[in-house]
FIGUKE-100380 format. One record per residue: residue in one letter; x, y, z of N, C-alpha, C in turn. Coordinates in steps of 0.05 Angstrom, whole numbers, plus 5000, padded with zeros to 4 digits. Example, Ala and Ser with C-alpha at 12.3 -4.5 7.8 and 13.67 -1.06 7.14 Angstrom:
residues 2
A526448865156524649105156526449345156;S525749555142527349795143525850015157;
END
This chain:
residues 346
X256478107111259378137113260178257140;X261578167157262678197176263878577184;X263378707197263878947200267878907209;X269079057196271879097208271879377214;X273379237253274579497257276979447271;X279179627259281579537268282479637293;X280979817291282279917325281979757356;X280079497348280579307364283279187363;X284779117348287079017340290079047364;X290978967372293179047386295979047356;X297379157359300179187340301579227355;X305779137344307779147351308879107339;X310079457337311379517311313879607312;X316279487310318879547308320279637298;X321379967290324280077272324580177289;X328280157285330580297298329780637294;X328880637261330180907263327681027267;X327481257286324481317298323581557259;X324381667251323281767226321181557211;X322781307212321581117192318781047205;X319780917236317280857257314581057257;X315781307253313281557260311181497231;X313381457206310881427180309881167189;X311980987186309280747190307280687214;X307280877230305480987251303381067243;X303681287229301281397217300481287200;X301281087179300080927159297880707170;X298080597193297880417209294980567218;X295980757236292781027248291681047225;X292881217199290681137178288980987167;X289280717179288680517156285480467190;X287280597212284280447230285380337255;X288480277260288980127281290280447306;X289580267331289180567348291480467371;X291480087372292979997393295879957383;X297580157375300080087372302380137383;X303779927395306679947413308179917394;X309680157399312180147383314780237399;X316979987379319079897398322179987380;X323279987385326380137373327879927378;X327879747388330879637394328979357397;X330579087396330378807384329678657410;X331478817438329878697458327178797470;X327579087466324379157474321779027450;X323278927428320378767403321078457416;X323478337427322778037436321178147465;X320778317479320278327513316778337500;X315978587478313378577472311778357460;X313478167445312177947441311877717461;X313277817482313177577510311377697527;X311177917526309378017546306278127534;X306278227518303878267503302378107487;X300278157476299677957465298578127427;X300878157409299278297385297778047373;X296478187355295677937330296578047311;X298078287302299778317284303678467288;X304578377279307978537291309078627253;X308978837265311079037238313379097241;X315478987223317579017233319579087214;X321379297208323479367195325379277191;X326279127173328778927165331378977151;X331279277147332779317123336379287141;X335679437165338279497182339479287194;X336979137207338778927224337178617222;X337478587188336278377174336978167190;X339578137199338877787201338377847225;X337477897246337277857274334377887279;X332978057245329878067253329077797238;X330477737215329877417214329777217227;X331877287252332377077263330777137287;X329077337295326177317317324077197299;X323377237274321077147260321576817263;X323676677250324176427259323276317287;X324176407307323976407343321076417336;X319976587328317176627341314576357322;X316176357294313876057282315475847299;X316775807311318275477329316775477353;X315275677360314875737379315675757401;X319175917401321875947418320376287426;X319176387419318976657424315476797428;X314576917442311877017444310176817448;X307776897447305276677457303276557442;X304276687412302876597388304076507363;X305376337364307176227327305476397307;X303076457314302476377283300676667271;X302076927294301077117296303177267264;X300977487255301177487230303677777224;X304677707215308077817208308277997180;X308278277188308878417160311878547165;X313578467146316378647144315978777127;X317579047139317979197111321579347119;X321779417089324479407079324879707063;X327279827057328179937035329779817016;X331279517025332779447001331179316979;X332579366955331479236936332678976927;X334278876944336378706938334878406940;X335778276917334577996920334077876933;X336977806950338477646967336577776992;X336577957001335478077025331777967023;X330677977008327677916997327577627002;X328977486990328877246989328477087025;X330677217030331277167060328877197077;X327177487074325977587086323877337084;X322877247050320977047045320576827060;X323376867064324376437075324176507113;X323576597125324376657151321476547165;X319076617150317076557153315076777157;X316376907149313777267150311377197135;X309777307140306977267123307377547097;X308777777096309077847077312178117081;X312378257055313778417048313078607038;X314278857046313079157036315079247030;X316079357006317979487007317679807008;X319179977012319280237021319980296995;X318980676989316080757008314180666996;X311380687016309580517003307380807013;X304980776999303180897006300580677022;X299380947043298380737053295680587050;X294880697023292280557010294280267003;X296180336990297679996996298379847014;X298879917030299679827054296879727073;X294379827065291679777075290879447055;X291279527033291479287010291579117028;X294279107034295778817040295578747067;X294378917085292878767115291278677104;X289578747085286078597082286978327066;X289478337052289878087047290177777061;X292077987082293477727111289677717127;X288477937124286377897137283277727113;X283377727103280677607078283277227070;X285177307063286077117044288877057054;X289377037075291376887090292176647080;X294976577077295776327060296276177086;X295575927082294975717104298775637113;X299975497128302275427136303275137124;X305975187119307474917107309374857128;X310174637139312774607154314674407134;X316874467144318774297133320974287149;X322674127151325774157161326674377179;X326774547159327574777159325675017160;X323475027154321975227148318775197158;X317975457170315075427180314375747177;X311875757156310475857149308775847127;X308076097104305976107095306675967067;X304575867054304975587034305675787014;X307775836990308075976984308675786945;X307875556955307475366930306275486913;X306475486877305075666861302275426854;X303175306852300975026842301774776848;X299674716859298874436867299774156854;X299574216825302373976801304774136807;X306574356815308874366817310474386842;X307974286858309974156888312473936887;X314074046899316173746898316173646926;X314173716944313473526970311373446973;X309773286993307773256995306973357027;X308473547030308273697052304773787056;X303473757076300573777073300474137091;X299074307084297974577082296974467119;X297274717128296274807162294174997159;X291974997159290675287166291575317199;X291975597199293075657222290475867239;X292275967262289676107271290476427267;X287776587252288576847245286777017267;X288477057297287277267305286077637297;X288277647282287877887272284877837256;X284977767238281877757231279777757249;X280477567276277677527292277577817308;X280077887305279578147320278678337308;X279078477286277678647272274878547259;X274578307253271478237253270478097274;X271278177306270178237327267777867328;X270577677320269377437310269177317347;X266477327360266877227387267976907390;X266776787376266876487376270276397376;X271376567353273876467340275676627363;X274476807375275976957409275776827424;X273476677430273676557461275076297458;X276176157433277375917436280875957416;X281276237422283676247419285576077425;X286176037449288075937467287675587449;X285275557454285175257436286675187417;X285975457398286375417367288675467367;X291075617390293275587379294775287393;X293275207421294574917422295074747405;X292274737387291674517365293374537345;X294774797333295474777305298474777315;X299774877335301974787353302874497352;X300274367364300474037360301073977335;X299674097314299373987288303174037274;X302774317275305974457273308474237284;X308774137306310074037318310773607313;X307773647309308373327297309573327270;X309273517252309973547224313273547222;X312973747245316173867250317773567253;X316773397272318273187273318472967253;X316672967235315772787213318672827197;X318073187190319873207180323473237182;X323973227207327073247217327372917211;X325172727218326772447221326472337189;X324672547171325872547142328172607127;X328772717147331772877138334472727140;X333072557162335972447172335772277147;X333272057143333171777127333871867099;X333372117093334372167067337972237066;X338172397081341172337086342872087072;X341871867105342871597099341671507064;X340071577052338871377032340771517001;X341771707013343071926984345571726990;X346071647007349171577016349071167005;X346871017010347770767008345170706989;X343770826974343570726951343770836920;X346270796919347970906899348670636873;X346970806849347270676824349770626812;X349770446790352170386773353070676759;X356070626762355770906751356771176768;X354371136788354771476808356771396818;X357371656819360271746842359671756878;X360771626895359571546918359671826933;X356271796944356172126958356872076989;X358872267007359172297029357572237045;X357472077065355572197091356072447111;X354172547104353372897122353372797158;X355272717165354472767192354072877207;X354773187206354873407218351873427217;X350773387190348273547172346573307191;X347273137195344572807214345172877237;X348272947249348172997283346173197293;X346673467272344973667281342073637280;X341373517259337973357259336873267281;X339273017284337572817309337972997330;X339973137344339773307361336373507363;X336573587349333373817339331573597342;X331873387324329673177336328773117366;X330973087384331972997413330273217424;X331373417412330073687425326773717427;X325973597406322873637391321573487408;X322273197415320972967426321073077456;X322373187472323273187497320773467500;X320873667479318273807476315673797489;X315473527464312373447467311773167485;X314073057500313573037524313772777509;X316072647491315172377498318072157495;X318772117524320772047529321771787516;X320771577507321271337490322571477466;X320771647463321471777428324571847441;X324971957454326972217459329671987464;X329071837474330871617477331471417458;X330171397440332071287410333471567400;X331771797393333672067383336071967409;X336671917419339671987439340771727432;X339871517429341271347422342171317388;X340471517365341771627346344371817347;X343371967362345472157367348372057375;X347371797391350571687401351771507373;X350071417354350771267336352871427318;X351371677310353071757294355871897304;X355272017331358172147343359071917353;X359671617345362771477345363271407320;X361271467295362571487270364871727265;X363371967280365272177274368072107280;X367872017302369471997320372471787306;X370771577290372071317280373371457259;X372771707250373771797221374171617185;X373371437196372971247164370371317159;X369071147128367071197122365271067130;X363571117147361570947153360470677150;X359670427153359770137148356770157139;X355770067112353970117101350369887130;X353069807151350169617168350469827197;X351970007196351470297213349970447204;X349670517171347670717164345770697161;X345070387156341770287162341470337192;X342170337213341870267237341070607251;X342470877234342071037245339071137225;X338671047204336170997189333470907205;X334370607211332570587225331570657252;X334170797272333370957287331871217285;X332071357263330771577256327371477255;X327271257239324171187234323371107259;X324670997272323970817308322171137322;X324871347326323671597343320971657331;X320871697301318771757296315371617297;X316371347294313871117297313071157332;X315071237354314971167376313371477384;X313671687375312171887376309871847369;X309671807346307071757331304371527332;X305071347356304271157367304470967347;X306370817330306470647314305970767289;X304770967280304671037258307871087243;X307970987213311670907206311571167189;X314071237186314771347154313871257133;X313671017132312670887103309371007086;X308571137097306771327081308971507070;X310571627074312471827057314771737041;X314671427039317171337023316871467000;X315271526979314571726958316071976950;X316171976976316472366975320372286985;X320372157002323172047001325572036980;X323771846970324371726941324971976918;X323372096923322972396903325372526916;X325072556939327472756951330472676946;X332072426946333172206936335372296907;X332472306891332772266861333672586860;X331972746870332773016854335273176872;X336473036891338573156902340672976883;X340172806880342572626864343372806833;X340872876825340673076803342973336800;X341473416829342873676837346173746841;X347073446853349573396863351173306835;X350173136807351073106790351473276780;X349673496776349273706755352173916767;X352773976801354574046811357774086799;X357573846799360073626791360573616775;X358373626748358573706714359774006709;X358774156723358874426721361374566731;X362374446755364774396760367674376750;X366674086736368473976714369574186690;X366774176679366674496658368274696665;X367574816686369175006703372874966696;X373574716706375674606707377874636680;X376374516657376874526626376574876619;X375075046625375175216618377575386624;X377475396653380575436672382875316655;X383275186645385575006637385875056610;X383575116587384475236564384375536567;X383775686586384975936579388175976597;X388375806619391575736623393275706612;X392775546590394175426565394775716539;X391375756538392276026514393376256527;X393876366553395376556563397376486566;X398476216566401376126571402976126539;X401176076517401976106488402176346478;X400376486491400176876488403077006502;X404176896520406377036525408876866520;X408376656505411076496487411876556460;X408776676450408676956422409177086427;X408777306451410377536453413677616462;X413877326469417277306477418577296452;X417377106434418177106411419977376396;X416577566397416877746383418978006402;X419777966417421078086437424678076425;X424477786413427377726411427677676388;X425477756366426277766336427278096333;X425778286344425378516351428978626357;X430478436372432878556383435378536370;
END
């Protein structure tokens, strides 16, 4: 078994409020780690992740939640520091759902809530360090696969093992050190083609919720705002990874749909194939010919259960509607009884 020692480790560890910083200081020294910068304010934790190099960042979320969510994001896009895929513990005092949830979805590798002791808090490094959950991308989201089981996926989004310096550093792993820099090009690459797989899925599902519509359904809008901003991010993605054909259908998507906006009618069902098949074009042209059509599946799946989602909306809605309207009705009969009784009374 591999000897750990953490005081090889570099850390960067972020609270405002220095009380909080000093415990989780010492929890941190306790547990073994000796290299820790600690930062108070949001530009000195973005300046340490650009200039330093941790393999782990601790960071306090409770105060200025969305702005630490929104460095964790920056830093898996790899808009921020020198490592996406360097390993992320928040911790918190709220107990609030909404705040947890958030924290989950941003892409942290985990959550601690306050106070914690630090035989717990040792727990859950040896976790991110022994049993690290491998990376999912999607659309919207990049980090740790957080799927409960394998039959209750609704994507076929495929798992990243990523690269865990922190481990190689405390088990003083040479091999997995001297090809750092590799291992984060490679899963970058990997990260990044996914990323685009999945934005030019986003668009085609868009278009496909919009023009193939059963007997029956109620006709769903086209999101243009929701496809401009895609192919844009797409535009962005391709111009990235350096590959200008690609980048030049995304712009000639992008022009497609801003003179729809522009036209203000509903879209012409041989425009929405066209910005369809532009989405699949960028992506085939990236991918050296390789199509979408391995993912029509998951398409198709995505499709069906937003149609679900949007019905069920609309039912629920309705309900809403009738309910509103018979207690309208019985409060309007409740004070036509009491008028009554007002002027039998006189």
């Amino acid at each position: 078994m591999a000897e750990t020692d953490y005081s090889r480790a570099p850390v960067l560890l972020f609270d405002p409020v220095h009380a909080n910083q000093r415990t989780t200081r010492y929890a941190l020294h306790e547990i073994g780690f000796r290299k820790i910068d600690c930062v108070a304010s949001l530009r000195d934790l973005k300046g340490g992740l650009t200039e330093g190099n941790p393999v782990m960042v601790v960071a306090e979320s409770s105060a200025t939640d969305a702005d630490v969510f929104k460095v964790v994001r920056a830093i898996r896009r790899g808009e921020l520091g020198n490592n996406p895929f360097v390993v992320i513990l928040l911790t918190t005092w709220s107990r609030d759902t909404v705040h947890i949830r958030r924290a989950i979805e941003c892409g942290a590798d985990d959550l601690i809530v306050r106070p914690f002791s630090t035989m717990f808090a040792e727990e859950r490094v040896r976790t991110l360090i022994k049993a690290r959950k491998e990376f999912i991308v999607t659309s919207d989201y990049i980090g740790p696969d957080r799927r409960k089981q394998v039959n209750d996926r609704s994507s076929n989004a495929q798992s990243i093992e990523v690269p865990n310096l922190l481990q190689a550093m405390v088990e003083h792993d040479r091999e997995a050190l001297s090809r750092g820099s590799q291992w984060i090009r490679e899963a970058k690459a990997a990260v990044s083609g996914e990323r685009i797989r999945r934005v030019a899925m986003r668009i085609v599902v868009n278009v496909e919720l919009v023009i193939s519509k059963s007997d029956g359904e109620n006709p769903v809008q086209f999101d243009a705002d929701d496809v401009l901003k895609s192919g844009r991010e797409l535009k962005t993605l391709l111009v990235k990874a350096e590959r200008r054909e690609a980048a030049e259908i995304a712009e000639a998507l992008i022009d497609q749909v801003g003179a729809m906006q522009s036209d203000g009618k509903r879209p012409p069902a041989d425009s929405l194939k066209l910005i369809k098949e532009l989405a699949m074009g960028a992506y085939a042209a990236y991918a050296n010919g390789d199509s979408l059509e391995r993912s029509r599946d998951e398409i198709g799946r995505t499709v069906s259960n937003l149609k679900k989602r949007l019905a069920q909306r609309a039912e629920d809605a309705k309900r809403r509607a009738e309910i509103a309207a018979v207690e309208a009705e019985a409060d309007e009969g409740g004070q036509d009884a009491a008028s009554e009784l007002k002027r039998a009374a006189m």
